[in-house]
Phi, psi and omega in degrees: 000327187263351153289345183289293189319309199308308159300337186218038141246351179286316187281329153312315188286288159352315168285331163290311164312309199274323193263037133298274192315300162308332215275320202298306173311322170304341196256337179087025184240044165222069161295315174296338218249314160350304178320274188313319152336271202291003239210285203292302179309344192271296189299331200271335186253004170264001184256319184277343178281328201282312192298332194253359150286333159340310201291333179265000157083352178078029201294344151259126162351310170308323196271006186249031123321316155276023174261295179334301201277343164348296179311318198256345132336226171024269182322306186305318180263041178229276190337307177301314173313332184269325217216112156322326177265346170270335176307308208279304195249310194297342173265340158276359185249001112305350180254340178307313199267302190293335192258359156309302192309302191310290190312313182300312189280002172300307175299321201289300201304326168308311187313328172332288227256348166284335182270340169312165166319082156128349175083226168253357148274006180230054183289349173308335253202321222243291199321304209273333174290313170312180167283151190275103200334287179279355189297339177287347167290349214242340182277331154315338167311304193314307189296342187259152196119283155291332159299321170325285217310323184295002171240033176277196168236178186258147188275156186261191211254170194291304191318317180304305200282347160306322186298316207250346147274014180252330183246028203317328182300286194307341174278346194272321199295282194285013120311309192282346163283327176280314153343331178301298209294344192287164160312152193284341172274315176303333168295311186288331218268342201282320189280339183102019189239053205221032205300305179342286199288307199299327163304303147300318175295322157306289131028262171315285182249053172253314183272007182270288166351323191253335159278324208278288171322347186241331148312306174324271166348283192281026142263011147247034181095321208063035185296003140245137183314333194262017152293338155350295203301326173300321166338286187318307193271325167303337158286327174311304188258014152311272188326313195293317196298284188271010146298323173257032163288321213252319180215154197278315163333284159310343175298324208243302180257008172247307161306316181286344187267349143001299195281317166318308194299315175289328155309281184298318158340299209305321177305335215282295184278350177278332190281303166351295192273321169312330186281313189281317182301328164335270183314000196265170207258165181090004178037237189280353178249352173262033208294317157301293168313327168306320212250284245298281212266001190248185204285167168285110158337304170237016190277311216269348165278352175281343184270314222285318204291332168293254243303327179287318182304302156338281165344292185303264183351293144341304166284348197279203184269158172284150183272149174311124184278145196267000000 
């Protein structure tokens, strides 16, 4: 009996804790977690810039900029987590800069994949061989991220946040009193009340993710099925993002469980793809040749970051009608 109890005050408190938690994201108050988020999506697309620039000798100057900059993603967003004022200023004019990047490296690869043999008339061909058409957009998430996080609030201490689901009027009056100098979009996103946009922005990079993934994909063959699955999954959750753009009914019952389902693919193809460098020959002593040239690694956690975006989005607020 008292392991029982002991197991179902653990599941209790677990459940206490998550609808906390949702309670803070409603509210706009996971400015640190923004952070980290946006910290972890930095490592995880500067690892993947270095290896497939790797694949290409650095033959520019250029390609080492989303390696550089990784790093300094990271510190900056280790700083927000510590510091409000590193939250505020030092972390959007880094993601400011990543998300510069992203764009500047969008062009070289058209520019690429345009200088190949035959251009964009053999773009069947050119696209998929070529350098890869969405990743530096996808490497701009990280500056979109970060950028987010710096118009959140810092999540509060258990003891603050109990006062303010037990007194919610008097915590909204004094958001809103600190809350006036700001811009009327800087209020909503600060209140958690961006459901919209963060539902399209996911949106937005379920299709860069999911091209990105079926170029990847059809330049190995598609020699397993289950390469399919991002594919598969990517219209569906396109449809959730700007449906619950459109209606909170989808926001609130359709989009999150989408968004799970694209979250776990991603984990799905990240084990995969670990399973396939495994496999490739010379194993663990050729392992820098194995990342270089065997699938991209961390590239299917970059699909896990559309599913987490979703997720949030689900929970937050409708933005206030104007």
């Amino acid at each position: 009996m008292r392991i029982v109890r002991r197991r179902g005050g653990v599941l209790v408190a677990v459940v206490a804790e998550t609808q906390l938690a949702r309670w803070e994201i409603r509210h706009g108050r996971f400015q640190r977690s923004m952070a980290v988020i946006a910290g972890f999506a930095a490592v995880v697309s500067g690892f993947e810039a270095y290896v497939q620039h790797l694949r290409g000798a650095f033959d520019h100057w250029l390609m080492w900029t989303p390696v550089g900059l990784a790093p300094a993603v990271v510190v900056s967003a280790a700083a927000a987590v510590v510091s409000e004022r590193a939250a505020r200023l030092l972390l959007p004019l880094v993601s400011l800069v990543a998300l510069v990047d992203g764009l500047v490296g969008f062009v070289y690869h058209l520019r690429g994949i345009r200088r190949l043999p035959g251009g964009f008339k053999l773009g069947q061909y050119n696209v998929v061989m070529g350098p890869p058409v969405f990743a530096p957009l996808l490497v701009g998430m990280v500056g979109v991220l970060g950028t987010i996080a710096a118009f959140l609030r810092r999540e509060r201490r258990p003891n603050q946040l109990l006062e303010a689901v037990a007194a919610p009027q008097v915590a909204a009056a004094a958001v809103g009193a600190s809350l006036r100098p700001l811009r009327r979009t800087e209020v909503e996103m600060a209140e958690g009340r961006f459901q919209q946009g963060l539902a399209v922005l996911a949106a937005v990079f379920a299709v860069l993710s999911g091209g990105e993934a079926y170029f990847e994909h059809l330049r190995g063959s598609f020699n397993r099925r289950l390469m399919w699955t991002p594919v598969w999954i990517t219209p569906p959750m396109v449809a959730a993002g700007l449906g619950a753009a459109r209606s909170r009914r989808v926001a609130v019952r359709v989009l999150p469980l989408v968004s799970v389902v694209t979250f776990l693919d991603g984990m799905l193809g990240f084990l995969l793809h670990l399973q396939g460098i495994k496999r490739m020959p010379g194993g663990s002593t050729t392992l820098r040749f194995d990342l270089m040239l065997g699938p991209p690694l961390f590239a299917p956690l970059l699909f896990c970051a559309v599913g987490l975006l979703g997720m949030i989005a689900s929970v937050l607020r409708r933005e206030e009608s104007r």
